[in-house]
Chimera marker file (.cmm) of the C-alpha trace (Angstrom):
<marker_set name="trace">
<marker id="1" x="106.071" y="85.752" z="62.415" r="1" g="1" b="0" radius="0.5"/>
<marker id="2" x="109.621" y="87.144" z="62.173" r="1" g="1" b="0" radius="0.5"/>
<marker id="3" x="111.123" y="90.156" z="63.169" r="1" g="1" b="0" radius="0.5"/>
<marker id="4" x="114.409" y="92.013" z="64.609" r="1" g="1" b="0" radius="0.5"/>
<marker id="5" x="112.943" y="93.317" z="67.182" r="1" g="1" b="0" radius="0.5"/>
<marker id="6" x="113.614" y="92.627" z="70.568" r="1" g="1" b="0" radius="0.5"/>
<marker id="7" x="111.956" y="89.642" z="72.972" r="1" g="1" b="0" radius="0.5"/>
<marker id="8" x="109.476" y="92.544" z="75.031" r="1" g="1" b="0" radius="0.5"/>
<marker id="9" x="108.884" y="94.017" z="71.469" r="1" g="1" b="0" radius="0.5"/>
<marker id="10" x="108.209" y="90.850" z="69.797" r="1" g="1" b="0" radius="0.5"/>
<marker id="11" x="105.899" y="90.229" z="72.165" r="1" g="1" b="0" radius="0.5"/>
<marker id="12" x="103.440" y="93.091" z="71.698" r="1" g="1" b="0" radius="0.5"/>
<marker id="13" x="103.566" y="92.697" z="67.862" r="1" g="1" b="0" radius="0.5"/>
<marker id="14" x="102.611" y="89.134" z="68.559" r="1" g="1" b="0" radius="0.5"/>
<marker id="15" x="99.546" y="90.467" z="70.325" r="1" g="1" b="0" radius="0.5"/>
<marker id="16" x="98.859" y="92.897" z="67.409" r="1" g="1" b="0" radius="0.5"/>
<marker id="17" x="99.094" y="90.306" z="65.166" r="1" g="1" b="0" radius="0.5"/>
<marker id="18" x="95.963" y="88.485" z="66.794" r="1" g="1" b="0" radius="0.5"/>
<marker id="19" x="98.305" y="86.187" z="68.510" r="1" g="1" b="0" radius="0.5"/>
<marker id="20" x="96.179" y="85.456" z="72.186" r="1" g="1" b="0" radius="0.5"/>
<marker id="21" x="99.244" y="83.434" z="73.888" r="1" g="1" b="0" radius="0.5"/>
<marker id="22" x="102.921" y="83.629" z="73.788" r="1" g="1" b="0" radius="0.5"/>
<marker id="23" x="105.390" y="80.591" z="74.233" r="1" g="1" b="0" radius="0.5"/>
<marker id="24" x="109.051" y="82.297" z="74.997" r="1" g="1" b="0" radius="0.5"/>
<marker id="25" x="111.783" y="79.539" z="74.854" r="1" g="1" b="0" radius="0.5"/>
<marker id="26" x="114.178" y="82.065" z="76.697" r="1" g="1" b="0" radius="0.5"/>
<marker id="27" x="113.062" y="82.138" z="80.366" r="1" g="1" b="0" radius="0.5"/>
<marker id="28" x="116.425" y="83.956" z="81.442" r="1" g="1" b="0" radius="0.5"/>
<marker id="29" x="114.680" y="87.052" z="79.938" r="1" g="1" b="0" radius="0.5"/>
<marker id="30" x="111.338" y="87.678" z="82.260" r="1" g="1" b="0" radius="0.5"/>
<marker id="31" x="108.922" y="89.231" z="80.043" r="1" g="1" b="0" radius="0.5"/>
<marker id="32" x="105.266" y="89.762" z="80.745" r="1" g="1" b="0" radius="0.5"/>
<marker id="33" x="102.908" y="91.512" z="79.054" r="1" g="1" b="0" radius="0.5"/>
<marker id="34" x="99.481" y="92.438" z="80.263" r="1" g="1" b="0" radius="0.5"/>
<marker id="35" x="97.318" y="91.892" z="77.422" r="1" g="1" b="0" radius="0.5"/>
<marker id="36" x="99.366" y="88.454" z="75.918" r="1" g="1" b="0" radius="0.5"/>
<marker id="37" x="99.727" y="85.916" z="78.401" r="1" g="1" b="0" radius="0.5"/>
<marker id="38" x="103.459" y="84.423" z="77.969" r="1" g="1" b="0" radius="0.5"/>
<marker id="39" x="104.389" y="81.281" z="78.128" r="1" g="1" b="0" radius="0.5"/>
<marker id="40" x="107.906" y="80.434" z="79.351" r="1" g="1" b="0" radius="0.5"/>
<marker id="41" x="109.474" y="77.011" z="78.234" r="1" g="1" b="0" radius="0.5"/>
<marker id="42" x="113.078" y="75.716" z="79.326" r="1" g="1" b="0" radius="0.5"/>
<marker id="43" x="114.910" y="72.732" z="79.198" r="1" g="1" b="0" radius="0.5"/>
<marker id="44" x="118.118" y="74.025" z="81.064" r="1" g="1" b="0" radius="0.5"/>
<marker id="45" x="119.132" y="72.484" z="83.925" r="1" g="1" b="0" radius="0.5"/>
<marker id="46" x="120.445" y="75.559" z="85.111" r="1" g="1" b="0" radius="0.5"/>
<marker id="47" x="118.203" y="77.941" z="84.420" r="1" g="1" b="0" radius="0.5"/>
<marker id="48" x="115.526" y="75.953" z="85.929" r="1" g="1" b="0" radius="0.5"/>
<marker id="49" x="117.645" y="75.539" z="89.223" r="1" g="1" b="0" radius="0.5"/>
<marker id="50" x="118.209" y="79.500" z="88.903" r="1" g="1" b="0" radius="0.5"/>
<marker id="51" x="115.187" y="81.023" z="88.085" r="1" g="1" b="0" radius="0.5"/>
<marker id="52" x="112.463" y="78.411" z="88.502" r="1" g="1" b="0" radius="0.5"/>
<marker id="53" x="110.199" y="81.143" z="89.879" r="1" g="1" b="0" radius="0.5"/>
<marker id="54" x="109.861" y="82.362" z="86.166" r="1" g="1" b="0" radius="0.5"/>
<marker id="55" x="109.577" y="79.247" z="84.409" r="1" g="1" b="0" radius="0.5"/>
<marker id="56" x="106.245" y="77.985" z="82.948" r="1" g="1" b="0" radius="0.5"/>
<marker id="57" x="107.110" y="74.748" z="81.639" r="1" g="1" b="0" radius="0.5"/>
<marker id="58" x="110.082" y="72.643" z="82.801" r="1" g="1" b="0" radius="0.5"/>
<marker id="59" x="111.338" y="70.485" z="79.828" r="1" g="1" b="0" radius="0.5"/>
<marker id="60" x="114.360" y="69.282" z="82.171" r="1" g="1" b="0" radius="0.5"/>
<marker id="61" x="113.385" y="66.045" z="82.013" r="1" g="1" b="0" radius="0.5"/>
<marker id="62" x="112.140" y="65.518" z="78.500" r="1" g="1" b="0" radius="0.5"/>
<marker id="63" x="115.357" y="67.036" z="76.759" r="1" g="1" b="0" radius="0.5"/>
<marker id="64" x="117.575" y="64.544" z="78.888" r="1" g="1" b="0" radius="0.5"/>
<marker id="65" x="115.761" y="61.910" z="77.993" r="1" g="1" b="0" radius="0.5"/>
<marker id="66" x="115.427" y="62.824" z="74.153" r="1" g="1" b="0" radius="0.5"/>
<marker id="67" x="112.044" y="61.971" z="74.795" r="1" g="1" b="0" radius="0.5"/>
<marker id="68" x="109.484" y="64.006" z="72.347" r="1" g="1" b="0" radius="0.5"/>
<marker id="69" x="106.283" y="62.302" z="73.706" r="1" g="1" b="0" radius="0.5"/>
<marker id="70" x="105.861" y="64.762" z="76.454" r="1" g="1" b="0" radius="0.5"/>
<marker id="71" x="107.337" y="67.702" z="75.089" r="1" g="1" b="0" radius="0.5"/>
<marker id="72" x="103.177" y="68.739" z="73.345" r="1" g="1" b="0" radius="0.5"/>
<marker id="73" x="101.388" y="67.349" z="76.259" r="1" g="1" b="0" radius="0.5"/>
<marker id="74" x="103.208" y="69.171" z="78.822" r="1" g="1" b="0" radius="0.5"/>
<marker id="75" x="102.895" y="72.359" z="76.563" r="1" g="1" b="0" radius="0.5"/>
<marker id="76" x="99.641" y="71.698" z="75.579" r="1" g="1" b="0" radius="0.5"/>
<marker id="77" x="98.416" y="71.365" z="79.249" r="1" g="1" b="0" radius="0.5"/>
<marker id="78" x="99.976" y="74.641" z="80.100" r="1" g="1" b="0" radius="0.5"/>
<marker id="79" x="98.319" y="76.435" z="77.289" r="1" g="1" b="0" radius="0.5"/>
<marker id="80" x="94.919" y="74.943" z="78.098" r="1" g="1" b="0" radius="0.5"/>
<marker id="81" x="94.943" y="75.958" z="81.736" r="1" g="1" b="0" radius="0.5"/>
<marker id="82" x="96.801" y="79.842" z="80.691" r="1" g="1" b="0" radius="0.5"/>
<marker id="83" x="93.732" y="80.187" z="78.543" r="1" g="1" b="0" radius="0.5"/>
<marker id="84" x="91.067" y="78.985" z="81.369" r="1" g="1" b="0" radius="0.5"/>
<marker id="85" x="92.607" y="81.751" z="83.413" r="1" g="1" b="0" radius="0.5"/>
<marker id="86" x="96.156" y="80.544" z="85.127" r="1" g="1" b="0" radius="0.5"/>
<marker id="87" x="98.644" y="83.446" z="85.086" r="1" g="1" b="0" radius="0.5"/>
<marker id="88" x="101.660" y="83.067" z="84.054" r="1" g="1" b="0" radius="0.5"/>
<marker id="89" x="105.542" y="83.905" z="85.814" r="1" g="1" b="0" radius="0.5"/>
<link id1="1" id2="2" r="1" g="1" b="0" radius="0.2"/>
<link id1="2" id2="3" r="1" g="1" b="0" radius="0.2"/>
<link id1="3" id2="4" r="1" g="1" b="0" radius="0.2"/>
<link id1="4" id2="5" r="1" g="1" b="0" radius="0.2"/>
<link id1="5" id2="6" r="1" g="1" b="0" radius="0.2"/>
<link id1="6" id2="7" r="1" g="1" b="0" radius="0.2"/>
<link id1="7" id2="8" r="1" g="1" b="0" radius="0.2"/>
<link id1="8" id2="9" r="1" g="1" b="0" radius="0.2"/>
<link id1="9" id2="10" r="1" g="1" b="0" radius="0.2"/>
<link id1="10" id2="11" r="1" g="1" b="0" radius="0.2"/>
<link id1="11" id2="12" r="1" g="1" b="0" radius="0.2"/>
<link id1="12" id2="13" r="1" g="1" b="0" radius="0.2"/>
<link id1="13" id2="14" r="1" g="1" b="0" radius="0.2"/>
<link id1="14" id2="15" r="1" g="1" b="0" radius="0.2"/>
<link id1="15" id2="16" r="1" g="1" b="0" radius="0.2"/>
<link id1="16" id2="17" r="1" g="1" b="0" radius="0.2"/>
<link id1="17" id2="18" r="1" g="1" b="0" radius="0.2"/>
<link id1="18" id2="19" r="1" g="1" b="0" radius="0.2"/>
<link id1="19" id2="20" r="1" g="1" b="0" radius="0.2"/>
<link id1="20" id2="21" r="1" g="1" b="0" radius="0.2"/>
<link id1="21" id2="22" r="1" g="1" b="0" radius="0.2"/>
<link id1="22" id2="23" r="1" g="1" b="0" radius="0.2"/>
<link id1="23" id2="24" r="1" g="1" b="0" radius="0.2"/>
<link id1="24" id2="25" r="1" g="1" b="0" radius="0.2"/>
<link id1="25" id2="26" r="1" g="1" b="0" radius="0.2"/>
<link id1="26" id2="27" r="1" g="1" b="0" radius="0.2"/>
<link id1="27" id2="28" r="1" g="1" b="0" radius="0.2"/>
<link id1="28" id2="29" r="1" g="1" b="0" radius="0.2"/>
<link id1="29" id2="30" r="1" g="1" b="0" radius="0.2"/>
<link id1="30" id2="31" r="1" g="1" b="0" radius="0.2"/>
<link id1="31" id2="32" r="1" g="1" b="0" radius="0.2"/>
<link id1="32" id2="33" r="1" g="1" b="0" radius="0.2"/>
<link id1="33" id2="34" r="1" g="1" b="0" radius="0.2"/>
<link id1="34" id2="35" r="1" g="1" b="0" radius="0.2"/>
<link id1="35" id2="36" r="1" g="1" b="0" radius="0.2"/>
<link id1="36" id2="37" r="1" g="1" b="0" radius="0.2"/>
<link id1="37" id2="38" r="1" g="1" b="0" radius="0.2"/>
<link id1="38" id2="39" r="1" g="1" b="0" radius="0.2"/>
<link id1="39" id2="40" r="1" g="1" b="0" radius="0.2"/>
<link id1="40" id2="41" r="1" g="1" b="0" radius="0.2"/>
<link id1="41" id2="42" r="1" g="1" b="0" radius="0.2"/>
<link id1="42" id2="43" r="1" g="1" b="0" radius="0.2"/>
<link id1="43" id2="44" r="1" g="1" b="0" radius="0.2"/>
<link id1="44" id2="45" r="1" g="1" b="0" radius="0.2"/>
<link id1="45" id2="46" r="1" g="1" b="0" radius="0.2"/>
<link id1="46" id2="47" r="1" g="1" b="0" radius="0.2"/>
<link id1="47" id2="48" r="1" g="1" b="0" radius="0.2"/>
<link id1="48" id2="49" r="1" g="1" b="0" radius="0.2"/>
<link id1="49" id2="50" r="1" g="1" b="0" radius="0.2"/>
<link id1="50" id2="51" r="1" g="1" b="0" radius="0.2"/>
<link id1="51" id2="52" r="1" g="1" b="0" radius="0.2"/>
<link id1="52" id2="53" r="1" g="1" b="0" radius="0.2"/>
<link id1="53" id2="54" r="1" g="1" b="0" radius="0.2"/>
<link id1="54" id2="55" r="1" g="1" b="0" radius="0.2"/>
<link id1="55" id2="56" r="1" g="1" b="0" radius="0.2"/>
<link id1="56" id2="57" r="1" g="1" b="0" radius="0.2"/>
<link id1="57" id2="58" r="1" g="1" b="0" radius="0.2"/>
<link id1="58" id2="59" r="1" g="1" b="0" radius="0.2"/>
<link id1="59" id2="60" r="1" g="1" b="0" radius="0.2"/>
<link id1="60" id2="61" r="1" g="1" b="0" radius="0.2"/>
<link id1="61" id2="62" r="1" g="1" b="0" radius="0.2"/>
<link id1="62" id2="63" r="1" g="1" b="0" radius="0.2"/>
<link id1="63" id2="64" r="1" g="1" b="0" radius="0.2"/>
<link id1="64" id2="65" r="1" g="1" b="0" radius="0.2"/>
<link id1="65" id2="66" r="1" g="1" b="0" radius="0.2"/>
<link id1="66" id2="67" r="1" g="1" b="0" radius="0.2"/>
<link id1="67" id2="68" r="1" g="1" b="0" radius="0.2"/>
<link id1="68" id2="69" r="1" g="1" b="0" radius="0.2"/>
<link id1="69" id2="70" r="1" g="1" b="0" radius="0.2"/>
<link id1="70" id2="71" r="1" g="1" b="0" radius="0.2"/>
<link id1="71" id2="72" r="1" g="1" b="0" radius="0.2"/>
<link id1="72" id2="73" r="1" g="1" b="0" radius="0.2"/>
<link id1="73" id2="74" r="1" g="1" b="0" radius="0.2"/>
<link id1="74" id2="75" r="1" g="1" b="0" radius="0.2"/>
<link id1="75" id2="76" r="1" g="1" b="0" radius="0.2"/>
<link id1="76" id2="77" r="1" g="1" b="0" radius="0.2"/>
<link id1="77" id2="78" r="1" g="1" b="0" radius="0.2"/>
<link id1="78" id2="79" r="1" g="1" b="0" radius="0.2"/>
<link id1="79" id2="80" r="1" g="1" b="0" radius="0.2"/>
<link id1="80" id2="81" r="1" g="1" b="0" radius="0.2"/>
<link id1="81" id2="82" r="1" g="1" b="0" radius="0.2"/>
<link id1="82" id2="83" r="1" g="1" b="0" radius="0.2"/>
<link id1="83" id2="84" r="1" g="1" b="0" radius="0.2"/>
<link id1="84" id2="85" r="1" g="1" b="0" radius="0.2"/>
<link id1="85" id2="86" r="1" g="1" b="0" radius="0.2"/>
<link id1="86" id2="87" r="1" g="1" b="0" radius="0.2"/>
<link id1="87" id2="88" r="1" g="1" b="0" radius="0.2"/>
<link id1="88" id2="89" r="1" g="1" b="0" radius="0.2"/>
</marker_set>
């Protein structure tokens, strides 16, 4: 789904859409929404450091690596427990 709306925005069309979880790539922007669970993903070294309280899924250590075997588990483990209940950041 594309749009020009903003990241809170997007998010709430998402939901509208039928979309039941959210990965955000963008963790310096802390959006939640209370119907669409969001799922925050970095791989910044410094935005972990900085605002690890907010971050979902740390990709730190995959992207330095180059690594892309982790990358889905890691993702897909996060997804699994966010839809068994977890709450998100």
């Amino acid at each position: 789904m594309d749009s020009s709306s903003a990241a809170a925005e997007m998010v709430t069309l998402c939901a509208a859409a039928g979309s039941v979880v959210h990965y955000f790539p963008r963790p310096g922007q802390r959006h939640r929404n209370p119907i669409l669970p969001v799922i925050k993903l970095s791989g910044n070294p410094l935005t972990v450091a900085t605002m690890s309280e907010h971050i979902d899924v740390d990709l730190t250590a995959c992207c330095a690596s180059r690594s892309t075997s982790t990358r889905p588990r890691q993702g897909m483990q996060v997804l699994e427990h966010t839809i068994n209940g977890r709450f998100t950041r």
